[in-house]
C-alpha positions in Angstrom: 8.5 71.3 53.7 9.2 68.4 52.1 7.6 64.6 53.4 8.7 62.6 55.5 10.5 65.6 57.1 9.4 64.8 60.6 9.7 62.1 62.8 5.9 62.2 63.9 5.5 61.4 59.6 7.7 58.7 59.0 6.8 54.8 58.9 7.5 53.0 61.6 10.0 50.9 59.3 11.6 53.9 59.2 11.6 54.8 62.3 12.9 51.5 63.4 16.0 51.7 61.4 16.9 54.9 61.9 16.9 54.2 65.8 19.4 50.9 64.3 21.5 52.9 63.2 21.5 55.4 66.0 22.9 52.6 68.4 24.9 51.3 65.9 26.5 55.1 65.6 26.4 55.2 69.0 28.0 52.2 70.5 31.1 53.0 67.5 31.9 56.4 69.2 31.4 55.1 72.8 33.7 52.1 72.0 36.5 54.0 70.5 36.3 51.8 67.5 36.9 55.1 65.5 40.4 55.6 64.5 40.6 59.5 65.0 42.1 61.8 67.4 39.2 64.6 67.8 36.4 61.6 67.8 38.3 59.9 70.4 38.9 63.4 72.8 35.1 64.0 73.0 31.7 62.1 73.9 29.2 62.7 71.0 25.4 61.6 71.4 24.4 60.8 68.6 20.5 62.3 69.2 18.4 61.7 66.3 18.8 60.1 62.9 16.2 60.2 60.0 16.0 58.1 57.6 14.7 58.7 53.8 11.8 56.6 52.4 13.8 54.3 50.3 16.1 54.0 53.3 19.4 55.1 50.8 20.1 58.1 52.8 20.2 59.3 56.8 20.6 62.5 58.3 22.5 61.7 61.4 21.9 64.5 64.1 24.9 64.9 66.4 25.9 66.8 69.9 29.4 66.4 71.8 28.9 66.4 75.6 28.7 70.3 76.4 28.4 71.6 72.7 32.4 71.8 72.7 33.9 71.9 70.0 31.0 71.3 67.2 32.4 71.9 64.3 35.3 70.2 64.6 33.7 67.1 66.1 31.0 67.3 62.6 33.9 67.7 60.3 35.6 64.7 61.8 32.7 62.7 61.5 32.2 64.1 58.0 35.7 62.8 57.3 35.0 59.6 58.7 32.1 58.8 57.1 33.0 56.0 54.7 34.2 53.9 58.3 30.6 54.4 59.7 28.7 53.7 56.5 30.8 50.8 56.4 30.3 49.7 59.7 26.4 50.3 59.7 26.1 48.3 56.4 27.4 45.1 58.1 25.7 45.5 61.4 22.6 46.3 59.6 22.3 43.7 57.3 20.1 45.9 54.6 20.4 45.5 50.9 21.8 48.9 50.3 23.9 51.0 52.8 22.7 54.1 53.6 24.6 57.2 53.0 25.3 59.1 56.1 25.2 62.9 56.7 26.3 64.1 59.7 24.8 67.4 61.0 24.9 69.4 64.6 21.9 68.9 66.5 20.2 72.5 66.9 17.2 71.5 69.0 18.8 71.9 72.3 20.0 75.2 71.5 16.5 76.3 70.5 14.7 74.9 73.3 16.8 76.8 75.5 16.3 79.7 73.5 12.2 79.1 74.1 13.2 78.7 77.7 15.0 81.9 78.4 11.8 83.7 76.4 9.4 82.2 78.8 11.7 83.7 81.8 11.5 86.9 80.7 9.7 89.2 82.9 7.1 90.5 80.4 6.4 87.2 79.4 6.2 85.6 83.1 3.7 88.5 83.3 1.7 87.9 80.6 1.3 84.0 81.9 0.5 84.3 85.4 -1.9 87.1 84.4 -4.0 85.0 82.5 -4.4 82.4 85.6 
């Protein structure tokens, strides 16, 4: 695994600027300010964004409202990139930009996959056994 791979591992200098550019990310796709049809037809959250130690590069974790559409909604922001790497580098005020990389968001989908284990009989079983 390599460091500074988790949130719980990362300066808070880090941590603060990735959550900068979060809203910054954020309040560009809620305002519309991004010229493209698919961006504009969906509400994205833009969830989590982590930042490398010499702050050049962020891996910008991404979900549109329902998980519709999710690959098309990444490879618009994908296509976009060079307008929100722009954008951030203004608002952010850092001496280099960083580059973005947009990804899908797989934690909700795992935690209900964890969830729907936990409901299974067996396992219910197995839990209120031990109480």
């Amino acid at each position: 695994m390599a460091k500074h791979s988790r949130p719980e591992d990362q300066s808070v200098r880090l941590l603060k600027v990735g959550e900068r550019v979060r809203h910054i990310l954020s309040e560009l796709l809620a305002r519309g300010e991004v010229h493209d049809d698919v961006l504009s037809a969906h509400n994205i959250s833009v969830t989590e964004v982590r930042m490398s130690p010499d702050l050049r590069n962020a891996k910008v974790y991404v979900k549109p409202l329902l998980g519709e559409d999710e690959d098309v909604v990444v490879k618009a922001l994908r296509t976009n990139t060079a307008f929100f790497q722009r954008e951030v580098a203004q608002r952010l005020g850092l001496k280099f930009a960083p580059k973005l990389q947009f990804r899908a968001d797989e934690s909700f989908d795992e935690a209900s996959r964890i969830e729907s284990l936990l409901d299974d009989p067996k396992v219910r079983r197995d839990i209120e056994g031990d109480e």
